[in-house]
C-alpha positions as a Markdown table, in Angstrom:
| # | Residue | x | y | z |
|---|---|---|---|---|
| 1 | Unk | 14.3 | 5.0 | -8.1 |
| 2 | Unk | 17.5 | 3.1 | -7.2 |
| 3 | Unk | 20.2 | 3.0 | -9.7 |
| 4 | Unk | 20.1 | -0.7 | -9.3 |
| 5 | Unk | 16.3 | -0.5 | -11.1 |
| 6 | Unk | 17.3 | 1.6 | -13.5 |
| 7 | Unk | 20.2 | -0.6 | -14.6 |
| 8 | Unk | 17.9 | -3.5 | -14.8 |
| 9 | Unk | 15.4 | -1.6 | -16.8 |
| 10 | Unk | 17.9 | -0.7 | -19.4 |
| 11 | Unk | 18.8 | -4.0 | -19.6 |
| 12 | Unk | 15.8 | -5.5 | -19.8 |
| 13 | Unk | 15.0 | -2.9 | -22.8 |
| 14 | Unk | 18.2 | -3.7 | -24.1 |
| 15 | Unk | 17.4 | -7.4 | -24.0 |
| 16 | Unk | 13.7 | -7.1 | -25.5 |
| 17 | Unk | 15.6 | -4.9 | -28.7 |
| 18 | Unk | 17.5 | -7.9 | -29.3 |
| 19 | Unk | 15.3 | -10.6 | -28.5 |
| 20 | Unk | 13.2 | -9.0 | -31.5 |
| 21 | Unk | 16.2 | -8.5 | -33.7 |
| 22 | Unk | 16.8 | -11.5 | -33.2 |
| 23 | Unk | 13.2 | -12.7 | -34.6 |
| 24 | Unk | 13.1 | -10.5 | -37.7 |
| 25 | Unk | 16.8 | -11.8 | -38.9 |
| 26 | Unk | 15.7 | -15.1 | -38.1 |
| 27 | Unk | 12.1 | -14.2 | -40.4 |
| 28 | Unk | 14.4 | -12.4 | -42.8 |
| 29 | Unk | 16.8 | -15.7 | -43.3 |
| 30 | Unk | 14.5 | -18.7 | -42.9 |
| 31 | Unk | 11.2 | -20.1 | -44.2 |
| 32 | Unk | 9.4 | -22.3 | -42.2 |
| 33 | Unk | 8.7 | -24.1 | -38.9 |
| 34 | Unk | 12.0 | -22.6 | -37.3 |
| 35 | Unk | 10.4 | -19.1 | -38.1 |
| 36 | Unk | 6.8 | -19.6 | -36.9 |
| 37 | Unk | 8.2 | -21.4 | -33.3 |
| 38 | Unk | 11.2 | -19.3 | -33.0 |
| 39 | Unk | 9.0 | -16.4 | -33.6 |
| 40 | Unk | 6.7 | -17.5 | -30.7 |
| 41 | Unk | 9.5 | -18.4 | -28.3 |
| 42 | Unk | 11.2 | -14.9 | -29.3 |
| 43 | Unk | 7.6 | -13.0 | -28.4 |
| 44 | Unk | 7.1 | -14.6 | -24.9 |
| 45 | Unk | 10.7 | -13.7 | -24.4 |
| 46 | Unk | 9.6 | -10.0 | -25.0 |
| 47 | Unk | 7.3 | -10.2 | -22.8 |
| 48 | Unk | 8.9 | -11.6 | -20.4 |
| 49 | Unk | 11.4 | -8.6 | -20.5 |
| 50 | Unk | 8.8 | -6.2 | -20.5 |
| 51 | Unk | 7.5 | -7.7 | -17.2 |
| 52 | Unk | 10.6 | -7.4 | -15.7 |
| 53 | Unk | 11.1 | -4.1 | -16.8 |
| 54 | Unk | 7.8 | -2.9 | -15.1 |
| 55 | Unk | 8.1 | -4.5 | -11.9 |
| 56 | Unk | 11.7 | -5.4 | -11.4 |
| 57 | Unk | 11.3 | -6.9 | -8.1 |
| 58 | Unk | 8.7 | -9.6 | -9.7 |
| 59 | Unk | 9.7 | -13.2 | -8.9 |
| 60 | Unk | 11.0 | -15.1 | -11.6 |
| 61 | Unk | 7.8 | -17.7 | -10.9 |
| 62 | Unk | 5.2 | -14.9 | -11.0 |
| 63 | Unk | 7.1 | -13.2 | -13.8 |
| 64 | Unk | 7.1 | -16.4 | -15.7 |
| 65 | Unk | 3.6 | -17.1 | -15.4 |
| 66 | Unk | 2.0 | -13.4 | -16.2 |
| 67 | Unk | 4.4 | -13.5 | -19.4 |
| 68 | Unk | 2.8 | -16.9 | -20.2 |
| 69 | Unk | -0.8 | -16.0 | -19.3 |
| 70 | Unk | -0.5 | -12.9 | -21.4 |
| 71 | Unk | 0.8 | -14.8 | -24.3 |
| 72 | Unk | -1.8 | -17.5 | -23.9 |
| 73 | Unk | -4.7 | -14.5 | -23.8 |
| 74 | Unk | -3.4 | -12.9 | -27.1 |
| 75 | Unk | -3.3 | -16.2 | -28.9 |
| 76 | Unk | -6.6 | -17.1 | -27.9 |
| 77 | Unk | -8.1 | -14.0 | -28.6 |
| 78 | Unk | -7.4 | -14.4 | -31.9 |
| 79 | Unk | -9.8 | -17.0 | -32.4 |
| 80 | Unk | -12.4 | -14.0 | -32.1 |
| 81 | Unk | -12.1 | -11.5 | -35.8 |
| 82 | Unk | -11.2 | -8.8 | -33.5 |
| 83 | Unk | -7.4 | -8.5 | -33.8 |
| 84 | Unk | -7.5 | -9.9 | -37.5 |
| 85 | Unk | -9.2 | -7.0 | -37.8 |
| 86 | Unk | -6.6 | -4.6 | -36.5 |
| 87 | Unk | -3.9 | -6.2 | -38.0 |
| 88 | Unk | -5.3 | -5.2 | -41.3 |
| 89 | Unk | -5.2 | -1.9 | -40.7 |
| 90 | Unk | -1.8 | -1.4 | -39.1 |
| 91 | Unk | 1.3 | -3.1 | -39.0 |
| 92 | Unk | 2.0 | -2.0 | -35.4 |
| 93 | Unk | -1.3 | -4.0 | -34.3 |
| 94 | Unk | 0.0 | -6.7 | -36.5 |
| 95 | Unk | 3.1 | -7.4 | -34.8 |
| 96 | Unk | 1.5 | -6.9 | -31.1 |
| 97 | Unk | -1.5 | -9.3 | -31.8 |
| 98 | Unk | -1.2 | -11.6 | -34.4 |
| 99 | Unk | -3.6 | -12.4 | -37.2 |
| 100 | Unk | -4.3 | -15.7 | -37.0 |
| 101 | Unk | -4.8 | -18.8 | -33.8 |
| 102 | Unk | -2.3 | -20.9 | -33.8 |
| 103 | Unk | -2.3 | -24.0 | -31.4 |
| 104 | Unk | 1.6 | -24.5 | -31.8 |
| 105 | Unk | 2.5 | -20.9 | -30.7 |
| 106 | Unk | 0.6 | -22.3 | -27.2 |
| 107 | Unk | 3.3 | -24.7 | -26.7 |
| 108 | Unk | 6.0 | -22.5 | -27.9 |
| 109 | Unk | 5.5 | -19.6 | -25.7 |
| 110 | Unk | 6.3 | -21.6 | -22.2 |
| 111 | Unk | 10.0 | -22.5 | -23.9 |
| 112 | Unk | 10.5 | -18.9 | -24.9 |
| 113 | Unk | 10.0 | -18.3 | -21.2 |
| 114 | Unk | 11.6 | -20.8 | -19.1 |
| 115 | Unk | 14.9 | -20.1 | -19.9 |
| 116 | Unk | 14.4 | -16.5 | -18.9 |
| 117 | Unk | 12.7 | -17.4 | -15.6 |
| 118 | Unk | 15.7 | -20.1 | -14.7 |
| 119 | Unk | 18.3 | -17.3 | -15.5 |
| 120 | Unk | 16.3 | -14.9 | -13.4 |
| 121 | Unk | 15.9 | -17.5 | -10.6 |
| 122 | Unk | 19.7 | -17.9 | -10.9 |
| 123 | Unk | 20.5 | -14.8 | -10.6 |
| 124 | Unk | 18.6 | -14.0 | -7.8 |
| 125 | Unk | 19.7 | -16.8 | -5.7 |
| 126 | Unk | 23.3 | -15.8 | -6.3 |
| 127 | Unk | 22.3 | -12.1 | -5.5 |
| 128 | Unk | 20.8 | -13.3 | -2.5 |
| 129 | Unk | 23.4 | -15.9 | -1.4 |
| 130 | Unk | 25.7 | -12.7 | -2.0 |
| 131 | Unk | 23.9 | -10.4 | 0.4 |
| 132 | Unk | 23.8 | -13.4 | 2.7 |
| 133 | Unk | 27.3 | -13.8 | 3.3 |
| 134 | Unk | 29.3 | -13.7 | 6.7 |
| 135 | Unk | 31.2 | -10.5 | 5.0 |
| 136 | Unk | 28.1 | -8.5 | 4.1 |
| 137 | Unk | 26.4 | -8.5 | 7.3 |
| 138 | Unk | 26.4 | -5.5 | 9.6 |
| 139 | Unk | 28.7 | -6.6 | 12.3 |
| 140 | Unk | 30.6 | -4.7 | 14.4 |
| 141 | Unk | 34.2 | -6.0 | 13.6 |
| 142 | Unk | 36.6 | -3.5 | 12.4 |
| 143 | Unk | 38.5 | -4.3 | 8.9 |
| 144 | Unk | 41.8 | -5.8 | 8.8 |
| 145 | Unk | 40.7 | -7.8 | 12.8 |
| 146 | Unk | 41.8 | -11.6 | 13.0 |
| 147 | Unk | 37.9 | -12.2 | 12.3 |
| 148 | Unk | 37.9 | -10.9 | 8.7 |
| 149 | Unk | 38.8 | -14.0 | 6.3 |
């Protein structure tokens, strides 16, 4: 594994710690609307770095859309009794799968991901315009020749 990966791993770790910091201050402060669609845009944002963090090479597009698919799949599947069910029993399954549909988080799970995907987008056009460059390429110009800008 490159060291690159691994860097992007931690960070995406890193980044998923806070992102869910970030949602139980923002439960522990507030009451409300801003909790329940924060707290949905905050979860897809999870998951977003948690895709990331498995397959860093993912494009932002296709890690965009499994983050949303996944999010769509546990809110729907709480229409069945199956993960009120869980939840019940543990606090873990709780905070992985809900309790209760919601058709709001459906709508707020898409803005808890775009922003990651256009910041990964970003980022990986400026890696790539970076790699691209008339000084990266494998030439055979010496340093310090009249050719070097």
């Amino acid at each position: 594994m490159s060291l690159a990966v691994r860097w992007i791993r931690l960070l995406m770790v890193v980044s998923a710690a806070g992102f869910a910091g970030a949602a139980y201050a923002i439960r522990a402060a507030m009451d409300g609307p801003i909790e329940q669609y924060s707290g949905a845009a905050l979860s897809a944002a999870i998951v977003y770095t948690i895709v990331i963090c498995i397959w860093p090479p993912i494009s932002p597009l296709s890690a965009g859309s499994a983050t949303i698919a996944y999010c769509w799949f546990i809110e729907f599947a709480q229409l069945t009794p199956i993960p009120a069910a869980l939840s019940q029993r543990s606090w873990f399954a709780r905070q992985l799968l809900g309790a209760r549909f919601d058709l709001i988080d459906v709508a707020w799970y898409p803005v808890g991901a775009i922003p990651l995907i256009a910041a990964h987008w970003f980022l990986r056009a400026r890696t790539r315009s970076r790699t691209d460059s008339p000084r990266s390429s494998s030439t055979c110009r010496p340093e310090g020749s009249l050719y070097d800008p």
